[in-house]
C-alpha positions as CSV (number, residue, x, y, z in Angstrom):
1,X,133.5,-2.6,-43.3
2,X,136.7,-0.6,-42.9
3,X,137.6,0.4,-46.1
4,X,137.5,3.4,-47.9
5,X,134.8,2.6,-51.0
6,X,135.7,4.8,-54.2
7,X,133.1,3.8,-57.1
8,X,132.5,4.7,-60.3
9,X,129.4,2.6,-62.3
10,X,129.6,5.0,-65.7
11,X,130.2,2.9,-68.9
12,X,133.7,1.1,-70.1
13,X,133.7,3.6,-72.7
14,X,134.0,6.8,-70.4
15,X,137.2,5.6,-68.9
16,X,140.3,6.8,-70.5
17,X,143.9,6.5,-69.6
18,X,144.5,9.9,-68.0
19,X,141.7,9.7,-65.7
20,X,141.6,6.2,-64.6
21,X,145.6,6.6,-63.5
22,X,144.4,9.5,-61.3
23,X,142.3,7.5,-59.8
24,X,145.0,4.9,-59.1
25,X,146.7,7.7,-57.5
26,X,143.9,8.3,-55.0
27,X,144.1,4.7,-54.0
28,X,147.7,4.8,-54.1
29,X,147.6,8.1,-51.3
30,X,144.5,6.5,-49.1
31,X,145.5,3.3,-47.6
32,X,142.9,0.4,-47.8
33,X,140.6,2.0,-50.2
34,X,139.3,0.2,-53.0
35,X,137.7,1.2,-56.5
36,X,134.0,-0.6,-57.2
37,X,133.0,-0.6,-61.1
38,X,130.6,-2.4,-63.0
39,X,131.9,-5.6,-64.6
40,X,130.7,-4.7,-68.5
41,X,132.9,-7.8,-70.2
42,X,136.1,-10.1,-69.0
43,X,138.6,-7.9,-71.6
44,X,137.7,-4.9,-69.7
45,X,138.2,-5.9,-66.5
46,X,141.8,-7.9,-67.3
47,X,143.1,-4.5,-68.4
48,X,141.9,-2.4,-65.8
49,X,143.5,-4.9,-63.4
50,X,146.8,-5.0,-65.7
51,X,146.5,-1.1,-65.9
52,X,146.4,-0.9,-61.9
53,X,149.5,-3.3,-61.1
54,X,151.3,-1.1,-63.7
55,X,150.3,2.1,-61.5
56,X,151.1,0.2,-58.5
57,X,147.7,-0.8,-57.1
58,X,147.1,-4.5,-56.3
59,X,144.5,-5.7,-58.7
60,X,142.2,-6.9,-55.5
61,X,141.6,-3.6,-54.6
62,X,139.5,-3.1,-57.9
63,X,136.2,-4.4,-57.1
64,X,133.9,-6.0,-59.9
65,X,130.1,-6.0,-59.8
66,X,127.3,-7.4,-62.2
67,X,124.9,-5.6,-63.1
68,X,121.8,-5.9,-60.9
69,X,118.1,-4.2,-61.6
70,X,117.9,-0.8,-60.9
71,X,116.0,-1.2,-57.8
72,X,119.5,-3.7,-56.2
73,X,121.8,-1.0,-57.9
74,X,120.3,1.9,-56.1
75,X,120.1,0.2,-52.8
76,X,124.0,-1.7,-53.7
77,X,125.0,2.0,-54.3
78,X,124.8,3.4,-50.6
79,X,127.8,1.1,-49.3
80,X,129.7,3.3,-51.4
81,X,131.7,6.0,-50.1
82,X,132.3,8.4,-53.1
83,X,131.3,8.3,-56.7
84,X,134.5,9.4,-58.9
85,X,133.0,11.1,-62.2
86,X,134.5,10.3,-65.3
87,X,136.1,13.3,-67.5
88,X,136.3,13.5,-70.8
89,X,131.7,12.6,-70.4
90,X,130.4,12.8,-67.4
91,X,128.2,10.8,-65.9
92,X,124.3,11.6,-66.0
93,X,122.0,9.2,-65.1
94,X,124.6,7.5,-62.8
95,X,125.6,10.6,-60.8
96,X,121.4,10.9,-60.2
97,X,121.6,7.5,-59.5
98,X,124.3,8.0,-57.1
99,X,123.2,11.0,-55.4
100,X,119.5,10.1,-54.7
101,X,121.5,7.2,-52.9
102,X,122.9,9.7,-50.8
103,X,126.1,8.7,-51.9
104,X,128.4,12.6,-53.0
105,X,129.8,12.6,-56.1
106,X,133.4,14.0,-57.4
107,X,133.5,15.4,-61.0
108,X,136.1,17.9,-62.6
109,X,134.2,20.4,-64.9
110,X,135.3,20.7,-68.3
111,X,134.7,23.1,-71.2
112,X,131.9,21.2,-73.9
113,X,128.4,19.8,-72.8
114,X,129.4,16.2,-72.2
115,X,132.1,17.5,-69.2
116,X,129.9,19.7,-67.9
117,X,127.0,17.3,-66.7
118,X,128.5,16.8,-63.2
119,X,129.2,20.2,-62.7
120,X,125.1,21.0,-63.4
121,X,123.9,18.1,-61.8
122,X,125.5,19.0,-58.4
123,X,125.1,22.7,-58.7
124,X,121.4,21.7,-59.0
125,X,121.4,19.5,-55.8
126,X,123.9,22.5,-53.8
127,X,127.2,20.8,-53.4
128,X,129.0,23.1,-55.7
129,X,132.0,22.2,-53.1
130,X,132.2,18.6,-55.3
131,X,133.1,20.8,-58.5
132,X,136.8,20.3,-59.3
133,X,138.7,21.9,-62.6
134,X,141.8,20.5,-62.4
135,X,143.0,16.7,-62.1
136,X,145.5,18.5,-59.3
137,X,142.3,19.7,-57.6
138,X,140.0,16.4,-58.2
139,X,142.6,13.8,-56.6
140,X,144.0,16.2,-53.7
141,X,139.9,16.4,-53.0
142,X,139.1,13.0,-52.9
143,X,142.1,11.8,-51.0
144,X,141.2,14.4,-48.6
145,X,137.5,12.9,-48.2
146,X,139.2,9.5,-48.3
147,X,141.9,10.6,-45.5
148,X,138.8,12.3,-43.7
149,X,135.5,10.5,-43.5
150,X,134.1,12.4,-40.8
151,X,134.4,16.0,-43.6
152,X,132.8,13.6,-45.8
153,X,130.0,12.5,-43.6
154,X,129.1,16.2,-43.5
155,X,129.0,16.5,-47.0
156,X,126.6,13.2,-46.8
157,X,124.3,14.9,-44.4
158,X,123.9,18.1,-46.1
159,X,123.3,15.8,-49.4
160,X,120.4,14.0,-47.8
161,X,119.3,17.4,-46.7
162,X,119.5,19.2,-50.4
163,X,117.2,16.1,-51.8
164,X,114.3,17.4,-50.1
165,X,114.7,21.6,-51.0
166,X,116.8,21.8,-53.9
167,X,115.8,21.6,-57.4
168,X,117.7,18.4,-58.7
169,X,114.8,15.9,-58.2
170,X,111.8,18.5,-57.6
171,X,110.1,17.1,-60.9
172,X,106.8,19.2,-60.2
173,X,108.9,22.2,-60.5
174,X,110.9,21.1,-63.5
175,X,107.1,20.3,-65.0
176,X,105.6,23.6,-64.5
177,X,109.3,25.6,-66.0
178,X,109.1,23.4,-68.9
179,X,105.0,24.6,-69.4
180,X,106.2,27.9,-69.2
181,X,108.9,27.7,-71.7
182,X,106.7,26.0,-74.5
183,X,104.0,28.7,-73.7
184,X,106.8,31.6,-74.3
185,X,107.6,29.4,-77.8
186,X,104.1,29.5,-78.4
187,X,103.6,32.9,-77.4
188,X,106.3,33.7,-79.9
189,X,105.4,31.4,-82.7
190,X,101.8,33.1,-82.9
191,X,103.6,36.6,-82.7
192,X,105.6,35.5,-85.9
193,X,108.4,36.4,-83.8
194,X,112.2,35.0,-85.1
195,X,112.9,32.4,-82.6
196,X,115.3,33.6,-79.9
197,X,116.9,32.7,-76.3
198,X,115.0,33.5,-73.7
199,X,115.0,32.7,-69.9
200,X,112.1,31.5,-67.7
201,X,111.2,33.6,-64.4
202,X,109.9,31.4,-61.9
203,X,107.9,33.5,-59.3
204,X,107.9,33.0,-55.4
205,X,105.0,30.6,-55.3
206,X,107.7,28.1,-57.9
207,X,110.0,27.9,-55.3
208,X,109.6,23.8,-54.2
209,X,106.4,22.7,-55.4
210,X,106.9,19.6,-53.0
211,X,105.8,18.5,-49.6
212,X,108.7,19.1,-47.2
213,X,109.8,15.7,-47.0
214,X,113.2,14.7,-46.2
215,X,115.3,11.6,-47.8
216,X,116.5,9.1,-45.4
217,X,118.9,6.6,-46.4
218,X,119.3,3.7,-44.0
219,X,123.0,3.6,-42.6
């Protein structure tokens, strides 16, 4: 009940050396945390555990979990504290999963598509403050949530705020942008124009095309 919970539920396959000993650094500077992944196979989890007692982190304080159906994840996922994002590819579905939780997400933003998903996905939801580009910048930011809870419970409230306004889940409005992108195809096809970039203009009346309803998260 009194620990710090870092988690990170992305895929065995997103977690690479580099990145997983920062995050063994973050334990290592905030006392009594732990790290939560998803248990994927038994060889997976002996090396992670070998890989933290050779970083200096007590292999208790990684924390194993099955996986569970979506339904018991999402509700599992609001004990967490704060998501860590992998690097190299980000996480997609699980920083959505992890943010409609009401649980913040860290991610460093990197320079092809797969590194840049985090960056988007929280720009989308307006927490651009959870964008780090550095490694330097991405631990010193989560130990500083991890020294700090009550900075990060702000961060928490304004999250549970930007479900409700910001774009990220407003699926109505992603709908009718999509309709008008395929029309401006269309439009362009039948024009025998050559096919080119364009951008869609929402109008005032896109803004959110939902009921002002705001997400509450028990806890």
């Amino acid at each position: 009940e009194s620990d710090f919970v870092f988690c990170s539920f992305s895929t065995s396959y997103k977690l690479e050396p580099t990145m997983f000993q920062t995050w063994m650094a973050i334990l290592n500077k905030v006392p009594g945390s732990v790290l939560w992944l998803l248990r994927r196979n038994d060889t997976t989890e002996k090396n992670l555990r070998k890989f933290a007692k050779a970083n200096g982190i007590g292999s208790e304080r990684l924390v194993f979990s099955k996986g569970l159906p979506r339904d018991q994840h999402l509700a599992r996922l609001r004990l967490a504290d704060l998501a860590l994002d992998t690097r190299f590819v980000n996480g997609a579905a699980t920083i959505s999963d992890a943010l409609w939780s009401g649980v913040p997400v860290l991610t460093m933003q990197g320079e092809h598509f797969a590194s840049r998903m985090g960056a988007s996905i929280l720009t989308a939801i307006g927490l651009p403050e959870l964008v780090t580009h550095t490694l330097a910048e991405y631990e010193s930011v989560a130990v500083q949530f991890g020294r700090n809870p009550d900075k990060l419970r702000r961060i928490k409230q304004n999250l549970l705020k930007n479900i409700g306004i910001e774009p990220l889940f407003d699926t109505p409005r992603f709908a009718k942008n999509l309709e008008k992108a395929f029309q401006t195809m269309w439009a362009q096809y039948l024009s025998s124009e050559t096919p080119k970039s364009f951008s869609v203009e929402e109008s005032p009346e896109d803004g959110d095309s939902r009921e002002k309803t705001f997400h509450e998260v028990p806890g």
